[in-house]
TORTOR-714771 format. One line per field, with one value per atom (N, C-alpha, C, CB): residue in three letters; residue number from 1; atom name; z, y, x. Coordinates in steps of 0.02 Angstrom, whole numbers. Glycine has a CB too. Layout:
N
type (ALA,...)
seq (NUM,...)
atom (CA,...)
w (Z,...)
v (Y,...)
u (X,...)
! end
This chain:
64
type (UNK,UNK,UNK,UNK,UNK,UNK,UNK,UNK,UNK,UNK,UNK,UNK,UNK,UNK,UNK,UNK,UNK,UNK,UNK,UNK,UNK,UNK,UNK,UNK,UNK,UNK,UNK,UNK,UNK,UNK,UNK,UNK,UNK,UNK,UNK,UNK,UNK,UNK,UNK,UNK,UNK,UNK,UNK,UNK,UNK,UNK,UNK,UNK,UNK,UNK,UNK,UNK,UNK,UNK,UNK,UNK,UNK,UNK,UNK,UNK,UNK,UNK,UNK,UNK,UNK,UNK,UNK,UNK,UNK,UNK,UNK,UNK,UNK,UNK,UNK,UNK,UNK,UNK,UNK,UNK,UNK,UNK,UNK,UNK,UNK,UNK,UNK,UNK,UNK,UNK,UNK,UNK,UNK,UNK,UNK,UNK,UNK,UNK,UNK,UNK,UNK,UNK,UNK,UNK,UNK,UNK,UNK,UNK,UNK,UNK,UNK,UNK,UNK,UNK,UNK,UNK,UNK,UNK,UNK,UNK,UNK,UNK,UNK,UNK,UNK,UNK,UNK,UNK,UNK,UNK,UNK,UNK,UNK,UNK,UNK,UNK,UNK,UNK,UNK,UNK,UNK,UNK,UNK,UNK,UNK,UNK,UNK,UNK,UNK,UNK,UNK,UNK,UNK,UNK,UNK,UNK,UNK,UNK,UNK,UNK,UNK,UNK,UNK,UNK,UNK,UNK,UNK,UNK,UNK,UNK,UNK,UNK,UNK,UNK,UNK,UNK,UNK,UNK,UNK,UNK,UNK,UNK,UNK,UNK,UNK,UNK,UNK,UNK,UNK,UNK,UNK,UNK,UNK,UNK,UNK,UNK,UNK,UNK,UNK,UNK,UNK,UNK,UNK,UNK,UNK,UNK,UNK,UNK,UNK,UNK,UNK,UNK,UNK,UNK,UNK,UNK,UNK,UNK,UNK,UNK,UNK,UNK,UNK,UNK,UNK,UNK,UNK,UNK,UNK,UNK,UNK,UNK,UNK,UNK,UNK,UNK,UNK,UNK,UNK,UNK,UNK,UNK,UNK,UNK,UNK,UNK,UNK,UNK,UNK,UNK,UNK,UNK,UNK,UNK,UNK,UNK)
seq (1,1,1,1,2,2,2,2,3,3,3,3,4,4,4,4,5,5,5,5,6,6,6,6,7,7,7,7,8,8,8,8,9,9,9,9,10,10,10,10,11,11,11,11,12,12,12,12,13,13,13,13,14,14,14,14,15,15,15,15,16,16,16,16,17,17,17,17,18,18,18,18,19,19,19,19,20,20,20,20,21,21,21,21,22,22,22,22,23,23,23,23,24,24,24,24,25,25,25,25,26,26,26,26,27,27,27,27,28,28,28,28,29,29,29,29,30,30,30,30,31,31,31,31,32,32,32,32,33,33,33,33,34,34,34,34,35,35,35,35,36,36,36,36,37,37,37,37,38,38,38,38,39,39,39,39,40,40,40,40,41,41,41,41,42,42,42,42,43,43,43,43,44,44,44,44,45,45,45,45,46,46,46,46,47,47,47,47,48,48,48,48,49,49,49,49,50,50,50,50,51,51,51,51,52,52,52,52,53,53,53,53,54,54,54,54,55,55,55,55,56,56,56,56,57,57,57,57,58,58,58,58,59,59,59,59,60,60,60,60,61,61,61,61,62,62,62,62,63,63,63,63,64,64,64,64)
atom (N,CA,C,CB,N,CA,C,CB,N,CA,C,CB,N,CA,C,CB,N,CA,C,CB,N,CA,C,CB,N,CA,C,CB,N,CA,C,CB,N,CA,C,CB,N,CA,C,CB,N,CA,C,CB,N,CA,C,CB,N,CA,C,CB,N,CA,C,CB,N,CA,C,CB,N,CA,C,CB,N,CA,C,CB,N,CA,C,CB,N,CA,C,CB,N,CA,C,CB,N,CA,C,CB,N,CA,C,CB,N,CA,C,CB,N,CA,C,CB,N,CA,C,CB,N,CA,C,CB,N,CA,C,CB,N,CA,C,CB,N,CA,C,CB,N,CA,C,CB,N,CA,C,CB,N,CA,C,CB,N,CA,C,CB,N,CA,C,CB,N,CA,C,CB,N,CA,C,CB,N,CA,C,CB,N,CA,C,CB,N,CA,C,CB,N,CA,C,CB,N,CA,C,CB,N,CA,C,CB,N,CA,C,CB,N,CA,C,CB,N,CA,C,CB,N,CA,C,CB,N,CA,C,CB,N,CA,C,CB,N,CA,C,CB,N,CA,C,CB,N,CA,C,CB,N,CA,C,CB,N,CA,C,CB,N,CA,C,CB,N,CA,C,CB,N,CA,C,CB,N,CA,C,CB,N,CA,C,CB,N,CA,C,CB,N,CA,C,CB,N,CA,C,CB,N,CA,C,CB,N,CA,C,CB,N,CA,C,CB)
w (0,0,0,60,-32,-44,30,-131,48,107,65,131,105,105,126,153,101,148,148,145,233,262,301,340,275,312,312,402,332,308,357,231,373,422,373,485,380,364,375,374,331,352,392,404,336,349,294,436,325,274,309,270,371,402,394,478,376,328,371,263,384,399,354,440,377,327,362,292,329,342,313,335,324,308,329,316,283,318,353,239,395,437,367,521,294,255,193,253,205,169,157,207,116,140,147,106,197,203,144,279,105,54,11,25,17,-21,32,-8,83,126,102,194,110,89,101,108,74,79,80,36,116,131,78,150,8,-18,-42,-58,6,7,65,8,121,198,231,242,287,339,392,376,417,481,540,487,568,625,592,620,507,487,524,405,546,551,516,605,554,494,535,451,522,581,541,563,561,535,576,548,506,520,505,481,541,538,496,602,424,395,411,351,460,466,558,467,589,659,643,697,589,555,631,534,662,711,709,756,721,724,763,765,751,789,808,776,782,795,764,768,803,740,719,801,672,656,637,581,658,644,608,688,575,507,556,408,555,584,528,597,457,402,357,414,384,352,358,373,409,424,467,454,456,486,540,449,621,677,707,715,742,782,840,801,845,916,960,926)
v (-59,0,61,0,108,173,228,201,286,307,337,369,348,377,423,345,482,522,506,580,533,503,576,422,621,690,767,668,790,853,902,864,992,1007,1058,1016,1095,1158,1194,1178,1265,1320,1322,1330,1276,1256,1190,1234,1180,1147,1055,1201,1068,1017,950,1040,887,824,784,798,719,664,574,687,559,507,431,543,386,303,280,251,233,190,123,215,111,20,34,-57,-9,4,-16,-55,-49,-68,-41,-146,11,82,125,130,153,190,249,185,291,346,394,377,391,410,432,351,395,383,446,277,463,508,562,524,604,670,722,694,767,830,891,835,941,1006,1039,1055,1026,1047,1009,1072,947,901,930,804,955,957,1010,891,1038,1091,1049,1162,1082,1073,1045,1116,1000,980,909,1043,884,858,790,870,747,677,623,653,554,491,446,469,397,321,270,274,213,213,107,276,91,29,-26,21,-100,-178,-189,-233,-199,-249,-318,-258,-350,-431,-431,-475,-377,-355,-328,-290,-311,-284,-215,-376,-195,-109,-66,-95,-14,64,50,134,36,38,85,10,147,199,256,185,308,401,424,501,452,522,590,506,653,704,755,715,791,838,897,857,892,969,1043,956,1024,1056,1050,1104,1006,959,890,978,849,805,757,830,703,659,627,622,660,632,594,672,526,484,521,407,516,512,473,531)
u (42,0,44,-48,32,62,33,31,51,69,-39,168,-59,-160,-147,-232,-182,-218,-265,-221,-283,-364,-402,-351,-372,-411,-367,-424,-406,-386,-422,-405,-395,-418,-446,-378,-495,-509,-486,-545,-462,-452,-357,-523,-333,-264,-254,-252,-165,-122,-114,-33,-159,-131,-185,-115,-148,-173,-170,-134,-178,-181,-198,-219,-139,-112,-90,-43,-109,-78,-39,-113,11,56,67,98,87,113,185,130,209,283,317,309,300,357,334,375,287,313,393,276,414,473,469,521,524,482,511,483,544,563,481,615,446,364,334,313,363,309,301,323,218,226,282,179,302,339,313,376,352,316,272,365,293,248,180,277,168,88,76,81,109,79,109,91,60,109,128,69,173,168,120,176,137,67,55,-21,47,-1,40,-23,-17,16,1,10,40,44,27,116,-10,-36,28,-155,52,92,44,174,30,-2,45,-66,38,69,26,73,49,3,-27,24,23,22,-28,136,-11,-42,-116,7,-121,-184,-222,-250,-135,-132,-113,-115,-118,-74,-14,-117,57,102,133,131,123,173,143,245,162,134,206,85,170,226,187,282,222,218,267,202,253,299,297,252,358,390,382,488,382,394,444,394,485,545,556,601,529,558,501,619,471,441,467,426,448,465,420,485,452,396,389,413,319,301,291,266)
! end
């Protein structure tokens, strides 16, 4: 599966998005798909769970 968006905020830049953990993050949006804030669920395909988030600083996809 390729990285989704699954939402979006009004009245701003900030998105919300899924992944598989064997996504790469090379495939992740960049500042110019997202602001700042937007985050990522970051799913086990084989756990069929959310293992982990990330959030975009405006450069750089950090876990939380």
């Amino acid at each position: 599966m390729a990285v989704k968006q699954i939402g979006i905020t009004t009245g701003g830049n900030l998105k919300t998005y899924q992944a598989l953990t064997t996504d790469a993050a090379n495939t992740y949006p960049a500042a110019t798909d997202c602001g700042a804030g937007s985050t990522m669920r970051i799913i086990d395909a084989t756990l069929h769970e959310v293992t982990g988030f990330k959030e975009f600083d405006g450069t750089t996809w950090n876990t939380l």
